[in-house]
C-alpha positions in Angstrom: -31.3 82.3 62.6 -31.1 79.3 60.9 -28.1 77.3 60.3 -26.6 78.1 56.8 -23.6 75.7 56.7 -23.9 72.1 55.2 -21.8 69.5 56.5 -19.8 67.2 53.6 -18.1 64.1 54.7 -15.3 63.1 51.7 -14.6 59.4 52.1 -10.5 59.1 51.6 -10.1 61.3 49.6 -6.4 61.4 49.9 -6.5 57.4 48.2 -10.0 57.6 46.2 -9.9 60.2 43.3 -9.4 59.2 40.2 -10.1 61.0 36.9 -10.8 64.0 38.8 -13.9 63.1 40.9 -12.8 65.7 43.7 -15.0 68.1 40.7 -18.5 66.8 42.3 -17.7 68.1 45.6 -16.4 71.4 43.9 -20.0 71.7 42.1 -22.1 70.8 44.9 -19.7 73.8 46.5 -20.6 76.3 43.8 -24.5 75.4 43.8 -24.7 75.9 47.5 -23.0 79.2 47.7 -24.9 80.4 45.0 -28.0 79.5 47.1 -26.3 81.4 50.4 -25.0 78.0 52.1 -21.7 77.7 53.3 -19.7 74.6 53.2 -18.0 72.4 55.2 -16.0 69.3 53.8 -14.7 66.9 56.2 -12.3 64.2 54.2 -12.0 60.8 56.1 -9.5 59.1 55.8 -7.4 55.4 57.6 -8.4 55.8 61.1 -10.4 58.9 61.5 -13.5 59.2 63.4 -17.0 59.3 61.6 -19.9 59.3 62.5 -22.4 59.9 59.2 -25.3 60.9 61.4 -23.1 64.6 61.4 -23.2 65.2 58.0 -25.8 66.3 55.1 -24.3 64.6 52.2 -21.4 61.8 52.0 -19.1 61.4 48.2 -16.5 58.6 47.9 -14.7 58.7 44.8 -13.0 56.2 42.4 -9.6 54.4 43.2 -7.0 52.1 41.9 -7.0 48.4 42.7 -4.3 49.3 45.0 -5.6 51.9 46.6 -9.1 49.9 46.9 -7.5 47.8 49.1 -5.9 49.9 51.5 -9.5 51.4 52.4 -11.5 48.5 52.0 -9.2 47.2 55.3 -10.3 50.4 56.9 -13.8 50.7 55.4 -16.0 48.2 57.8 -15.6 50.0 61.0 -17.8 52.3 59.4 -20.0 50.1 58.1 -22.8 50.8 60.6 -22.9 54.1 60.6 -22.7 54.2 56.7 -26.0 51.8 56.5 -28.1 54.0 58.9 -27.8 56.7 56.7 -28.2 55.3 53.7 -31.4 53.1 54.5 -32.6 56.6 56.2 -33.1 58.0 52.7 -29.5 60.3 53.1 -27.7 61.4 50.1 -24.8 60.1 49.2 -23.1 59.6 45.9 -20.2 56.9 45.1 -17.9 57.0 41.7 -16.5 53.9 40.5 -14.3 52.3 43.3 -16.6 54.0 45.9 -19.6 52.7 44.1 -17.9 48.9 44.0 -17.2 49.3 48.0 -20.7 49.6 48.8 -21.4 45.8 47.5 -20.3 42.5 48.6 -17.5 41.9 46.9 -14.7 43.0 44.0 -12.8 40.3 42.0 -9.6 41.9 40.7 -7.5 40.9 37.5 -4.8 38.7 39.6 -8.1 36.7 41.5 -7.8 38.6 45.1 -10.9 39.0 46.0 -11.8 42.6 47.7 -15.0 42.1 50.4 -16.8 45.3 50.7 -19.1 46.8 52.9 -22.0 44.5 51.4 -24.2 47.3 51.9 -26.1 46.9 48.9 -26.5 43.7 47.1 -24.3 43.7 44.3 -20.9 42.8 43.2 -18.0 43.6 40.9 -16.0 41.2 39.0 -12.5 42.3 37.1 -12.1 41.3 33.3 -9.0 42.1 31.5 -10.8 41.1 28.0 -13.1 43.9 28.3 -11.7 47.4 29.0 -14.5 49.8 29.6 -13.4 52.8 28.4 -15.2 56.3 26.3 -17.5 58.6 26.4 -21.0 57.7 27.8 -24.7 59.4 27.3 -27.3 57.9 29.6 -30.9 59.0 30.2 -32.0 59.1 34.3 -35.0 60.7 35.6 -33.7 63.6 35.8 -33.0 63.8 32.1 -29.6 63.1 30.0 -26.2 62.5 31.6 -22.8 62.8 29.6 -20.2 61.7 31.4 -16.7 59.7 31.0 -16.6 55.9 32.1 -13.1 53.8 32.7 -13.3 50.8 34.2 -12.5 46.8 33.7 -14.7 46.2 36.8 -18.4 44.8 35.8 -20.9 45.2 38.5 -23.7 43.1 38.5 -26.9 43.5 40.9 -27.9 40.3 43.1 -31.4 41.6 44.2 -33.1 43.6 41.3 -36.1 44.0 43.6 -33.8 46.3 46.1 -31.6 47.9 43.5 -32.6 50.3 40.4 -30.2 51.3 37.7 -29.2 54.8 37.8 -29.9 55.0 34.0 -30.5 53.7 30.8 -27.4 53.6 28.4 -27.5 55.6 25.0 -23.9 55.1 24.4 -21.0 53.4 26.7 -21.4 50.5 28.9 -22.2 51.5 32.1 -22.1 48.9 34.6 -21.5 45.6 32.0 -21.8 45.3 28.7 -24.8 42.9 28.9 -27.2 45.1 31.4 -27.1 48.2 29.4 -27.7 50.3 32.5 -25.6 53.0 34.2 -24.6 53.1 38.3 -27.3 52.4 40.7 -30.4 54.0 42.5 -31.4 53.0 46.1 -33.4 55.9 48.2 -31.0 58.4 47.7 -28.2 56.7 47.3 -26.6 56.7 43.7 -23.6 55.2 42.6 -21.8 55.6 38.9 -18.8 55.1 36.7 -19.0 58.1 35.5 -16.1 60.7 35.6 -15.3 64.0 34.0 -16.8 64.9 36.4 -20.1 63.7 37.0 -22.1 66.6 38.5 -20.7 68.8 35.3 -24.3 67.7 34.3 -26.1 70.1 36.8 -29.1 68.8 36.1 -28.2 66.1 38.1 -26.0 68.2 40.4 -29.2 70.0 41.2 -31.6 67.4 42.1 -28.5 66.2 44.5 -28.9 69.8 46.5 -32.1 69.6 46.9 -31.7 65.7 48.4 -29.0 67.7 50.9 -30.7 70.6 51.9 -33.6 68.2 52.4 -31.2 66.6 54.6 -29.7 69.6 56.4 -33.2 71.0 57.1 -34.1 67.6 59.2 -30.5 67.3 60.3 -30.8 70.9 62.1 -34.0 70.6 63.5 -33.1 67.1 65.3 -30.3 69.0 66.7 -32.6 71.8 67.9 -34.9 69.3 69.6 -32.6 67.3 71.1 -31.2 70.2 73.1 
C-alpha cells in the first residue's frame, strides 16, 4: 500500500509567523486531505535536529527584526542540508523574513547587518523612508495572486541569470519599488512578501501540491529501494 502521509518541516515557527503565515500550512493541510493524504508537520525550531532530505515540502514564515536574529544565529547549521534540497528541485516556500534568510545578507534600520544563509544570490536592505505596506495583485504563471505585503526590507537580486521573479506587479511593490516584481522563482523554490495568507489563492496553493506529491512520490520510492 502506498505511503499516504506527507512529511512538512515548519522552519521556527514558534519565532517566524507574522501576519498569519501559519494559514499556508493550514491550506496545503486542507488540499491534501481532500486528496486522501494525511499530514505530518514537524516545526523546527533553536537546536533541533533536521535533516531536509525527510520531508516533502519545507515553509518558513515572516519574522520581526528581532526575531530574525535569533534564527539567523541558529539558521547555518542547516545550511547544507537546506541547499541540497533546494538545488534538487524540492518545494519549499519562504514569506518575507524566511524569504530574506535565504540570501546573503539583511541590512536593518539601526545598520546591523543580518548574514543569511546566502543560498540564493540576493540581498535585503532596510529603509525607514519607504514603508511597504497594502494590498498587492500580481500576475505569475500560474495566473493572478492577491495577497497582503508589509515590509521596509527591499530585496534586490545579485544574479538575474539564477534568480526569476515570482511575478509581475499590478498593484503594490513587491520586492522594491524600482523592480516592479513580486518574491522570487528558483526550481521550486519560491519566496514572497505576501501575507493574508498567501496560498488563500489556491491557484497557487495547488500547483504547490502537485510540486509535493511530486516530491513524496520520489521521496517514498528512494526509501523503498534503499531498503
Amino acid at each position: 500500500m502506498a505511503d499516504k502521509t506527507i512529511k512538512i518541516a515548519y522552519l521556527y515557527e514558534d519565532l517566524m509567523n507574522t501576519y498569519g503565515d501559519s494559514g499556508d500550512v493550514k491550506v496545503i493541510r486542507y488540499l491534501l486531505d481532500k486528496q486522501g493524504y494525511q499530514t505530518k508537520v514537524d516545526n523546527i525550531s533553536l537546536d533541533d535536529k533536521f535533516d531536509a532530505n525527510d520531508y516533502d515540502f519545507l515553509f518558513f514564515g515572516g519574522g520581526q527584526d528581532f526575531e530574525q536574529t535569533v534564527v539567523a544565529k541558529d539558521l547555518p547549521r542547516h545550511k547544507e542540508t537546506i541547499e541540497n534540497y533546494i538545488n534538487a528541485g524540492n518545494p519549499m516556500l519562504c514569506i518575507c523574513g524566511g524569504y530574506q534568510l535565504m540570501g546573503d545578507y539583511y541590512k536593518t534600520n539601526s545598520g546591523i547587518t543580518i548574514k543569511g544563509l546566502g543560498i540564493l544570490p540576493l540581498h535585503t536592505i532596510f529603509k525607514a523612508d519607504k514603508r511597504m505596506i497594502g494590498d498587492t495583485r500580481y500576475m505569475t504563471e500560474w495566473g493572478e495572486v492577491k495577497a497582503f505585503e508589509n515590509h521596509s526590507g527591499q530585496t534586490y537580486f545579485d544574479n538575474t541569470n539564477m534568480l526569476h521573479p515570482f511575478g509581475e506587479m499590478i498593484e503594490g511593490y513587491g520586492n522594491n519599488p524600482q523592480d516592479k516584481v513580486e518574491g522570487l522563482r528558483y526550481k521550486n523554490f519560491i519566496g514572497s512578501y505576501s501575507h493574508g495568507p498567501l496560498l488563500r489563492n489556491t491557484n497557487v496553493a495547488n500547483a504547490i501540491v502537485k510540486m509535493i506529491l511530486k516530491r513524496h512520490e520520489e521521496r517514498t520510492a528512494n526509501e523503498v529501494e534503499s531498503v
